[in-house]
N, CA, C and O atoms as a CHARMM CRD file, in Angstrom:
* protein
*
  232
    1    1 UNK  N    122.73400 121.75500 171.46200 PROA 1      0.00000
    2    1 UNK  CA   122.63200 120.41200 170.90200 PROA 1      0.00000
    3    1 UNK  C    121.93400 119.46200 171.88100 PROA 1      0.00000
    4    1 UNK  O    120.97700 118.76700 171.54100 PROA 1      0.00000
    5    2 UNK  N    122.49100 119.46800 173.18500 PROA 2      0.00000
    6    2 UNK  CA   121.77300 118.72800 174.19600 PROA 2      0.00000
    7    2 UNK  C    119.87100 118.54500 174.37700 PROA 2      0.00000
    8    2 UNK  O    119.19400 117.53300 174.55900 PROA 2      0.00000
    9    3 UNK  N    119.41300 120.22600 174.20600 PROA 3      0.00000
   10    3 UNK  CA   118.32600 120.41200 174.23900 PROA 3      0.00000
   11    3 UNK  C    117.60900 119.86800 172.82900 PROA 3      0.00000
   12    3 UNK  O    116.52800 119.29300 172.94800 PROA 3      0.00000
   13    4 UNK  N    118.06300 120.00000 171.78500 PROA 4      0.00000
   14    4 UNK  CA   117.07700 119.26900 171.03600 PROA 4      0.00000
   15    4 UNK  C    117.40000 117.86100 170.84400 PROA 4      0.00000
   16    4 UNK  O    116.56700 117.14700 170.28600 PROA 4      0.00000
   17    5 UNK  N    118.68300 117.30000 171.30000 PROA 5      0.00000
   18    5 UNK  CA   117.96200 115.66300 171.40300 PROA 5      0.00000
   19    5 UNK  C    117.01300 115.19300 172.58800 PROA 5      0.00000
   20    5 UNK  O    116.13200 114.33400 172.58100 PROA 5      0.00000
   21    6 UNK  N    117.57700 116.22300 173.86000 PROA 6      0.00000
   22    6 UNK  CA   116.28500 115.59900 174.77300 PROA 6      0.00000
   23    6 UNK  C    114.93700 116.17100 174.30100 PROA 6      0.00000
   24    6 UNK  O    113.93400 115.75500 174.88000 PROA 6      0.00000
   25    7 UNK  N    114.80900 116.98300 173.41800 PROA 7      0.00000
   26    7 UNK  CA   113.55000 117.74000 173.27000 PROA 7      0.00000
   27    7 UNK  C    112.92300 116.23900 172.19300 PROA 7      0.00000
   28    7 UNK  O    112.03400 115.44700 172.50500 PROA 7      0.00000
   29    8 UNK  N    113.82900 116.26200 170.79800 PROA 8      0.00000
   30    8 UNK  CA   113.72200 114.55100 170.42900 PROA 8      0.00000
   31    8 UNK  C    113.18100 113.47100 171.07200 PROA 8      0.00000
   32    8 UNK  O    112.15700 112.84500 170.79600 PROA 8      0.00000
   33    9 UNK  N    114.03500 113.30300 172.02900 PROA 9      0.00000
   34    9 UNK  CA   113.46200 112.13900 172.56500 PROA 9      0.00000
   35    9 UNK  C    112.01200 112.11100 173.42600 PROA 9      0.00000
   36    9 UNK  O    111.20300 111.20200 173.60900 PROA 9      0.00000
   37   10 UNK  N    112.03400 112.94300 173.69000 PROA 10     0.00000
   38   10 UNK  CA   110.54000 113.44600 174.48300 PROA 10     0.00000
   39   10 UNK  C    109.17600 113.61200 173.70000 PROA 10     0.00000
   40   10 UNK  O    108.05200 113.57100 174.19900 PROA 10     0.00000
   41   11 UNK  N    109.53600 113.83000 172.23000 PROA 11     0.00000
   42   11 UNK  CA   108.49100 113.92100 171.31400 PROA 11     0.00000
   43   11 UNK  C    107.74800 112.30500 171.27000 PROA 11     0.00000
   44   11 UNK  O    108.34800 111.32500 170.82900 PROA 11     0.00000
   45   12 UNK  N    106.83100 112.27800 171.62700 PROA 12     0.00000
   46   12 UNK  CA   105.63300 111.43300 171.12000 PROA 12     0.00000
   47   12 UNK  C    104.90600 111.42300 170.37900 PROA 12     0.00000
   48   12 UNK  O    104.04300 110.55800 170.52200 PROA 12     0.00000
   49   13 UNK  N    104.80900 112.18300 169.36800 PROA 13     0.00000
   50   13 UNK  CA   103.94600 112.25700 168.22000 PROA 13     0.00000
   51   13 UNK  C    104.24200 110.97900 166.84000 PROA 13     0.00000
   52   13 UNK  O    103.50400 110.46300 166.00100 PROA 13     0.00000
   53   14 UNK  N    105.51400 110.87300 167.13300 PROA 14     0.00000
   54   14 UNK  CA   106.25500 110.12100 165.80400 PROA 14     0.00000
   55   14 UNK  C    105.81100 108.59300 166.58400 PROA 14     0.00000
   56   14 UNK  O    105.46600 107.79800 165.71000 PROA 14     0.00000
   57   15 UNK  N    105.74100 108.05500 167.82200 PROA 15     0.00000
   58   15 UNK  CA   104.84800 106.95900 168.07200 PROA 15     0.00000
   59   15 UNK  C    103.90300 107.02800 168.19600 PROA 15     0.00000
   60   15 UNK  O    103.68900 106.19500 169.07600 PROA 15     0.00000
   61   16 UNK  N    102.95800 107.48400 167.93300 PROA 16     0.00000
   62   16 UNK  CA   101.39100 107.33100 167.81800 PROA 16     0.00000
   63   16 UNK  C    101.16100 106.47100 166.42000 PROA 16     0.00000
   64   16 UNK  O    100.78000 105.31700 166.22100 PROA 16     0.00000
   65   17 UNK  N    101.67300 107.84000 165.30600 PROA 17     0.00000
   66   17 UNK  CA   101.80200 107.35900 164.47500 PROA 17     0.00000
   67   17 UNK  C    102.69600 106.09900 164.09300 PROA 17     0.00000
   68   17 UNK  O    102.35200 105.77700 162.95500 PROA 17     0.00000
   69   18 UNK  N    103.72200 105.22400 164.56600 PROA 18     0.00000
   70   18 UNK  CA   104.07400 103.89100 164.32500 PROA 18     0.00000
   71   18 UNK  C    102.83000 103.35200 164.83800 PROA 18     0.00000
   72   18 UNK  O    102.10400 102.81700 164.00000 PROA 18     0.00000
   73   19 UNK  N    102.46100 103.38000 165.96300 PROA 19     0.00000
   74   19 UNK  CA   101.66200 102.58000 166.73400 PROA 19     0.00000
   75   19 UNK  C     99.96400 101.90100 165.32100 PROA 19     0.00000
   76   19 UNK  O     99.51900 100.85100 164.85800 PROA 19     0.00000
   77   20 UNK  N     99.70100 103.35100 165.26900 PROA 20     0.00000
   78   20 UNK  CA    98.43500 103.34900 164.25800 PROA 20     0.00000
   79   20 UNK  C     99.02800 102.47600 162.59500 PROA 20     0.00000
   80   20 UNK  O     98.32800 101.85000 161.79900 PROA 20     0.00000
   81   21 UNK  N    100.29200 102.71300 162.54300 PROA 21     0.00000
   82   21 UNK  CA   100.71300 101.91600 161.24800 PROA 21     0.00000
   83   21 UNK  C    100.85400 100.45600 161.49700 PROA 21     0.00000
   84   21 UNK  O    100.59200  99.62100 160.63100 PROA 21     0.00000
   85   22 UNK  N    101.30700 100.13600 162.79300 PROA 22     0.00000
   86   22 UNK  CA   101.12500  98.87300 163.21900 PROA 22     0.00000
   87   22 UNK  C     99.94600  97.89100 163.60600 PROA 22     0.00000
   88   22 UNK  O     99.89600  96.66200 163.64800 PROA 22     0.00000
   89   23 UNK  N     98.79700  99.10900 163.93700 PROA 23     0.00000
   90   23 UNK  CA    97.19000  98.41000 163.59400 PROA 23     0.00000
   91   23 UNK  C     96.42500  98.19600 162.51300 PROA 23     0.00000
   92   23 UNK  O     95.39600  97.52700 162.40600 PROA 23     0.00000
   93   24 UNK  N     97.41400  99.24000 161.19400 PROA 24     0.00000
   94   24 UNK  CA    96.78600  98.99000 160.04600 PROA 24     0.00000
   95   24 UNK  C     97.01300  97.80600 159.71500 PROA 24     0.00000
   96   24 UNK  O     96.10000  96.99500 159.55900 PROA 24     0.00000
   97   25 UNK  N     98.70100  97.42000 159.49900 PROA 25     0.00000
   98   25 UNK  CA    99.54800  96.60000 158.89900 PROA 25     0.00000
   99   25 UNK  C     98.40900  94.96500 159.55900 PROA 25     0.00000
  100   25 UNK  O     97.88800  94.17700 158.76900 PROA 25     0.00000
  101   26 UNK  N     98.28100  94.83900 161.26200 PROA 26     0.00000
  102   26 UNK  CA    98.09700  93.91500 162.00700 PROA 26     0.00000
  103   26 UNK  C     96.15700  93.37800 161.43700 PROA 26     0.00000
  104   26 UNK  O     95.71700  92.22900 161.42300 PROA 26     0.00000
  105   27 UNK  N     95.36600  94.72900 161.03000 PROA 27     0.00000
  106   27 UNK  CA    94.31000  94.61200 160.40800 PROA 27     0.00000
  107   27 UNK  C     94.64200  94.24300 158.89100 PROA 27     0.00000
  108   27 UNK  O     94.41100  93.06800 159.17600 PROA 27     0.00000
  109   28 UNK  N     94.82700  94.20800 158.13800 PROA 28     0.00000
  110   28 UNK  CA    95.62500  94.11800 156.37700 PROA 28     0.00000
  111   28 UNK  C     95.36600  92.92800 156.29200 PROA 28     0.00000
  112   28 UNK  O     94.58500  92.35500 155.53300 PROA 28     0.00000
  113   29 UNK  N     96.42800  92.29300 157.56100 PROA 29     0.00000
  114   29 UNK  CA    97.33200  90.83800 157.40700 PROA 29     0.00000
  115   29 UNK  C     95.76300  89.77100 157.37000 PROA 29     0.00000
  116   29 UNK  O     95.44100  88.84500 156.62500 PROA 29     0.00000
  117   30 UNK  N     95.04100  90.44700 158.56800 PROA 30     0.00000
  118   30 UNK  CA    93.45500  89.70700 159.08500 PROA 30     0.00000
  119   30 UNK  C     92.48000  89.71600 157.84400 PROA 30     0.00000
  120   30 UNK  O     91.81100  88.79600 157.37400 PROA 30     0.00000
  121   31 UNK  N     92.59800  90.98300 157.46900 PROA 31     0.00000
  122   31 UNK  CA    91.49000  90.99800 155.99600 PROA 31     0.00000
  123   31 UNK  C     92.09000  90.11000 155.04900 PROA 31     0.00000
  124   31 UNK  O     91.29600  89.45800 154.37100 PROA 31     0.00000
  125   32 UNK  N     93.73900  89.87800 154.77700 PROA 32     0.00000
  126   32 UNK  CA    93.56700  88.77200 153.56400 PROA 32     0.00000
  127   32 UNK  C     93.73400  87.69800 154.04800 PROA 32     0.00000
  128   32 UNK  O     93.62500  86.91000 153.10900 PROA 32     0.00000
  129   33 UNK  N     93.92400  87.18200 154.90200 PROA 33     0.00000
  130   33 UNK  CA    93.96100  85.78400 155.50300 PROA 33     0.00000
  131   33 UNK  C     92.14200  85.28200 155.38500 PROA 33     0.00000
  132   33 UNK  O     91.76200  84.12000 155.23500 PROA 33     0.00000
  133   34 UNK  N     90.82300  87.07300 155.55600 PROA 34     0.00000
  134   34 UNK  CA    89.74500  85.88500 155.35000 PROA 34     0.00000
  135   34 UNK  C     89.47700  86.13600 153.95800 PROA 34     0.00000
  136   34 UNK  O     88.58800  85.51200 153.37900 PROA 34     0.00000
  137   35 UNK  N     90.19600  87.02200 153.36600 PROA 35     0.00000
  138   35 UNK  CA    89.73000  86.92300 151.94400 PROA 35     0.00000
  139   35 UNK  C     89.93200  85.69200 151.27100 PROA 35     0.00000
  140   35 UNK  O     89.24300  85.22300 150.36500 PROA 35     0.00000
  141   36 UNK  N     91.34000  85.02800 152.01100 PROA 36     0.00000
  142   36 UNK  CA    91.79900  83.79700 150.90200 PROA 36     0.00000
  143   36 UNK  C     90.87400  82.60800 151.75900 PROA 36     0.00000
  144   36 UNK  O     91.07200  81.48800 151.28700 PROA 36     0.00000
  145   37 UNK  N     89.82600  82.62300 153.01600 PROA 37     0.00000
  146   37 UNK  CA    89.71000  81.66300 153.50400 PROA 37     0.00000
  147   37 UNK  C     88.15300  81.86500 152.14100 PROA 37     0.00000
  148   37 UNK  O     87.82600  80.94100 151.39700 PROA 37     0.00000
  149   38 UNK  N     87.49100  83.19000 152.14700 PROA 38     0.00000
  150   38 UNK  CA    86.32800  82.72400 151.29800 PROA 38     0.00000
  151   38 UNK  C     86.45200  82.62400 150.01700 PROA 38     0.00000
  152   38 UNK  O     85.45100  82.67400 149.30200 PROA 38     0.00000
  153   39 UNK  N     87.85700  82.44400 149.44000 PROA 39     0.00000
  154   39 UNK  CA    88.25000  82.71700 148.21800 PROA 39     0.00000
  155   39 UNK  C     87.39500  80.72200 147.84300 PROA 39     0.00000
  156   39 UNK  O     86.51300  80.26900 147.11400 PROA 39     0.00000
  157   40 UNK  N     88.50200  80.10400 149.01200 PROA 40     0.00000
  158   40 UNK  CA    88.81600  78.82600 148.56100 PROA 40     0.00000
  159   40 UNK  C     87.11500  78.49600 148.92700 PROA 40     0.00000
  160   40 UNK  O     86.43500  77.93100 148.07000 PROA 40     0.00000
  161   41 UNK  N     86.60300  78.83400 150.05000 PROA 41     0.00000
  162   41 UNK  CA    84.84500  78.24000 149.89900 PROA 41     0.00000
  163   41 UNK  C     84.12800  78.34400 148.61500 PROA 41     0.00000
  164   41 UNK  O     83.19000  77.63400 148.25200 PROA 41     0.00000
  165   42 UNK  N     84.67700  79.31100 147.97400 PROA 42     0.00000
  166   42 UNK  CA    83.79100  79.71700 147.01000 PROA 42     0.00000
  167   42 UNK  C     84.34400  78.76000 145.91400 PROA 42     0.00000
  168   42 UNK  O     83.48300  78.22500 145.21600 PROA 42     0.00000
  169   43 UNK  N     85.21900  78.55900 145.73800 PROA 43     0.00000
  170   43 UNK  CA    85.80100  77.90900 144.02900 PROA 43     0.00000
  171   43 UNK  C     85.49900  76.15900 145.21700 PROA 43     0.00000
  172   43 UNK  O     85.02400  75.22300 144.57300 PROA 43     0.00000
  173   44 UNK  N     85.66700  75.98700 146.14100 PROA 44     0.00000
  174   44 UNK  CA    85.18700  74.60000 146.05000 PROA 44     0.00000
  175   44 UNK  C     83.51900  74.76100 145.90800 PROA 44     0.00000
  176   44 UNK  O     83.02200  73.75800 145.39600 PROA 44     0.00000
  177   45 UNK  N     82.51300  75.85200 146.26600 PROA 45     0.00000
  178   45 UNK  CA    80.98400  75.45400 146.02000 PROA 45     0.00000
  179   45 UNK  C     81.15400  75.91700 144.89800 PROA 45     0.00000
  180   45 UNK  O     81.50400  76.17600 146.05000 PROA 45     0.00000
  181   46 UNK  N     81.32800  76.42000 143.61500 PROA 46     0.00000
  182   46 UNK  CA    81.38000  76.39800 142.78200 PROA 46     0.00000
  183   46 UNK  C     81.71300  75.20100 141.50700 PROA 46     0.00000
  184   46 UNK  O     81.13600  74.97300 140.44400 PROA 46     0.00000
  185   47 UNK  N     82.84300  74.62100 142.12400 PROA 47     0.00000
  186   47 UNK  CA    83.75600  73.49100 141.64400 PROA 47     0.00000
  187   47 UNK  C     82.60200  72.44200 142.15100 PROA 47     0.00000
  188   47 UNK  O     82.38300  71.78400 141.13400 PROA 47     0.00000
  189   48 UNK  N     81.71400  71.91800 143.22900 PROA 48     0.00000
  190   48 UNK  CA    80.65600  71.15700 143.20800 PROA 48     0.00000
  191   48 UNK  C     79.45400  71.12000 142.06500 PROA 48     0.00000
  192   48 UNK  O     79.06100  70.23100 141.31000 PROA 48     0.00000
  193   49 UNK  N     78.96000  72.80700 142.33300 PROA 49     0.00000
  194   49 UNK  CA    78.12500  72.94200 141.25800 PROA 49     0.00000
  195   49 UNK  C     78.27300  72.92700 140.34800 PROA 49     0.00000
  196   49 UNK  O     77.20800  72.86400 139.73400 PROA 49     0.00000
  197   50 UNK  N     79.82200  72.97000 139.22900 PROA 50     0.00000
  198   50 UNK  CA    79.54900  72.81300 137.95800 PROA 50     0.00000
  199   50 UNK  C     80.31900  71.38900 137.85300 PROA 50     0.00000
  200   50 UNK  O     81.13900  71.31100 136.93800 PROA 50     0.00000
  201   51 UNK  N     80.16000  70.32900 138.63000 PROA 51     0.00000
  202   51 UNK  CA    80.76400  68.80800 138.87800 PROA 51     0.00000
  203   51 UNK  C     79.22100  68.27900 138.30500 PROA 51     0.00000
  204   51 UNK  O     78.90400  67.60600 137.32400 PROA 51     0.00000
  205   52 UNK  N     78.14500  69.14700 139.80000 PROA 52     0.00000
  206   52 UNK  CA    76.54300  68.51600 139.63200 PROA 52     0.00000
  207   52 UNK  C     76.28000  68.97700 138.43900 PROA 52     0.00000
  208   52 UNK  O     75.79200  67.96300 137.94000 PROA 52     0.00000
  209   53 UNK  N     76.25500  69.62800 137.76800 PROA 53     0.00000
  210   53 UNK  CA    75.45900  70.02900 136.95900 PROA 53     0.00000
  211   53 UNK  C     76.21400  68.71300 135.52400 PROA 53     0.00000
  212   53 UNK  O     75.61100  68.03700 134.69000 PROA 53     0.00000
  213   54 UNK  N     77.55400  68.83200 135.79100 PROA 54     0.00000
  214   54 UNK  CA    77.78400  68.26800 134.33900 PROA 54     0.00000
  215   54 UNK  C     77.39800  66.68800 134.35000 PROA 54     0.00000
  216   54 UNK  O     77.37400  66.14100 133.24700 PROA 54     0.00000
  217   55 UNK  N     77.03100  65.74300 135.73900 PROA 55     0.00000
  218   55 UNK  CA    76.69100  64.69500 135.76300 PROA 55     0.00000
  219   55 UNK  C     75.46400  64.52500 135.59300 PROA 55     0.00000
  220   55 UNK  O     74.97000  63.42900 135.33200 PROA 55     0.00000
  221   56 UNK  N     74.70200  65.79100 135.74500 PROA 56     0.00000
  222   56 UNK  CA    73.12400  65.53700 135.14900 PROA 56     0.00000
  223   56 UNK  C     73.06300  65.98200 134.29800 PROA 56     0.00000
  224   56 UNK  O     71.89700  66.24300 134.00200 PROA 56     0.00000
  225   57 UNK  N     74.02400  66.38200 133.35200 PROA 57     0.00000
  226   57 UNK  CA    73.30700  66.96000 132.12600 PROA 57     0.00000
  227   57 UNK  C     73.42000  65.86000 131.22900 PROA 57     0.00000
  228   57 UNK  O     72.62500  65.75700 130.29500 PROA 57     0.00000
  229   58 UNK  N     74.81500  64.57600 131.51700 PROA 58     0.00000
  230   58 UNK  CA    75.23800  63.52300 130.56900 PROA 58     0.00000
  231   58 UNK  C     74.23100  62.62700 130.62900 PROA 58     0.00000
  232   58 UNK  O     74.27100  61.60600 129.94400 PROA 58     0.00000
């Protein structure tokens, strides 16, 4: 019993893998934080252009 918890605890394979789930998770968080930053650029240049357009069309 002794030998396979120290053999357990000695295994490093099972943190690599946290480690790599924790760069996905830490990349994820970065991709939608700029998705929602060009979300909102876009619906405000959008929200301009169809503002301009409807004051020159009246």
């Amino acid at each position: 019993m002794r030998t396979t918890i120290s053999r357990f605890l000695a295994d490093r394979h099972g943190a690599t893998a946290i480690e790599y789930g924790l760069i996905v998770a830490v990349l994820s968080l970065a991709v939608v934080a700029g998705v929602e930053g060009v979300k909102d650029a876009l619906l405000n240049m959008f929200g301009y252009a169809t503002t301009t357009l409807e004051q020159t069309g009246n």
